[in-house]
FIVOMAR-264093 format. One record per residue (C-alpha): residue number from 1; z, y, x. Coordinates in Angstrom, 1 decimal. Example, Ala and Ser with C-alpha at 12.3 -4.5 7.8 and 13.67 -1.06 7.14 Angstrom:
<pts>
  num      zz      yy      xx
    1     7.8    -4.5    12.3
    2     7.1    -1.1    13.7
</pts>
This chain:
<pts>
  num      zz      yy      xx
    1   -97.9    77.6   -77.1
    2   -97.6    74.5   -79.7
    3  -100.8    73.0   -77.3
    4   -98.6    73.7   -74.0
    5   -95.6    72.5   -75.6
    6   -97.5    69.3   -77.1
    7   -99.6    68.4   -73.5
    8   -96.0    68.7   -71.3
    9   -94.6    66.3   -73.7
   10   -97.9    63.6   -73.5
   11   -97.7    64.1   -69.8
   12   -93.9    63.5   -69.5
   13   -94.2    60.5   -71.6
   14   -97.1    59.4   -69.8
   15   -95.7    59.6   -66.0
   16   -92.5    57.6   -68.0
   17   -94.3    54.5   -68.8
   18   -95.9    54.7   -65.4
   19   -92.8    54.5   -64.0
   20   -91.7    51.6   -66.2
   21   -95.5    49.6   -64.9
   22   -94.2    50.2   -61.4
   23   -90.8    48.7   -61.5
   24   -90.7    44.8   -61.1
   25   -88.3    43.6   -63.6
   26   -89.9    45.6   -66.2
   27   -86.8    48.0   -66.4
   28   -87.4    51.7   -65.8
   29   -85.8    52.3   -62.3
   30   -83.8    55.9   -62.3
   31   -84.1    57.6   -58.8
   32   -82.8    61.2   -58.1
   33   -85.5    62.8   -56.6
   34   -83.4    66.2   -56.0
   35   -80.2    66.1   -55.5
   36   -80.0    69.3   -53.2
   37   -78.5    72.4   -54.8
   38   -80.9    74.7   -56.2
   39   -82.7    77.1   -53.6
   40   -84.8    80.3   -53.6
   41   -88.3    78.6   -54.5
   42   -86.8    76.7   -57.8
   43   -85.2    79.8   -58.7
   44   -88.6    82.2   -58.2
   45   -90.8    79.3   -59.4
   46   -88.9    79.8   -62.6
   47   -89.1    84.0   -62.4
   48   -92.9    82.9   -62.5
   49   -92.7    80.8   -65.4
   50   -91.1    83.4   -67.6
   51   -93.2    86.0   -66.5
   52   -95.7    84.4   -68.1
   53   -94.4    83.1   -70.9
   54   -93.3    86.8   -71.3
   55   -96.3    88.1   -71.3
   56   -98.1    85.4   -73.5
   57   -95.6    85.3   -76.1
   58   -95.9    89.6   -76.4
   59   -99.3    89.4   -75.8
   60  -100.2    87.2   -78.6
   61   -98.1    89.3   -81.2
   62   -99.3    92.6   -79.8
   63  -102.7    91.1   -80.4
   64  -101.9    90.2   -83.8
   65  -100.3    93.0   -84.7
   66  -103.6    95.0   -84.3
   67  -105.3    93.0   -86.2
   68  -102.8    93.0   -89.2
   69  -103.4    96.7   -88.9
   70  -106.9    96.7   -88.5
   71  -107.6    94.5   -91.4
   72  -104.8    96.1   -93.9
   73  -104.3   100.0   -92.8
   74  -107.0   102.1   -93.2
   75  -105.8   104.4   -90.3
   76  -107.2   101.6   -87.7
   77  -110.7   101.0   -89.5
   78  -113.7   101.8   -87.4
   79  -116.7   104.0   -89.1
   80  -119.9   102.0   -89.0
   81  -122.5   104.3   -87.6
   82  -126.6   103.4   -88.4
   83  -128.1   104.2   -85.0
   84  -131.4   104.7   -86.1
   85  -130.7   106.8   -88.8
   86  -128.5   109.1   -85.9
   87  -131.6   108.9   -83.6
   88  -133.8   110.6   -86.4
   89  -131.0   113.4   -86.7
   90  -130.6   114.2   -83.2
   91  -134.7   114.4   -83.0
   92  -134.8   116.4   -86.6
   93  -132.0   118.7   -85.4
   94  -132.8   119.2   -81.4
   95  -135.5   121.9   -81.0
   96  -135.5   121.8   -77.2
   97  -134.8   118.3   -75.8
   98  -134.0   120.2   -72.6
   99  -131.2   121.8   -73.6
  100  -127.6   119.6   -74.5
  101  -126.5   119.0   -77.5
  102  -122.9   119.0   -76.6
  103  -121.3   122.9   -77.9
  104  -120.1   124.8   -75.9
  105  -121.1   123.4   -72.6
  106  -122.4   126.0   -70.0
  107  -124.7   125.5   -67.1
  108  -123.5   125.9   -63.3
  109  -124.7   128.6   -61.4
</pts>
């Protein structure tokens, strides 16, 4: 957001001094560009824009949030599981390799 922010001000600034280049005596020349009351696309343009500002703002602190929790509480750690050693078990421990391994699963008729 502080990039956003940052760029939209460097770009404002920028299309200002153009502004100044292209008037003659040097003096920036104020024009209003719109002077018409505000109509439906301004007002959904600007549903837009907070719709996503919305959703990046919560976003980011729903993201960071989970982290937080996934560094600090032990609730929202992940087990770390050796593959290979899991792949040795399940060969060790299957007599038939025909059968599943999950319990309780029956086969259809």
């Amino acid at each position: 957001m502080i990039f956003w922010g940052f760029s939209n001000f460097i770009f404002v600034q920028l299309i200002d001094y153009v502004n100044v280049l292209r008037s003659d005596d040097g003096k920036p020349k104020r024009e209003t560009i719109n002077d018409e009351p505000i109509g439906f696309l301004e007002i959904f343009a600007a549903f837009i824009a907070f719709i996503v500002s919305f959703k990046t703002f919560f976003g980011a602190i729903s993201i960071l949030r989970f982290k937080c929790r996934f560094k600090c509480c032990k609730k929202y750690k992940v087990a770390e599981i050796d593959l290979k050693e899991e792949v040795k078990r399940l060969k060790f421990n299957t007599p038939d390799w025909n059968e599943s391994l999950l319990i309780g699963e029956e086969e259809d008729p």
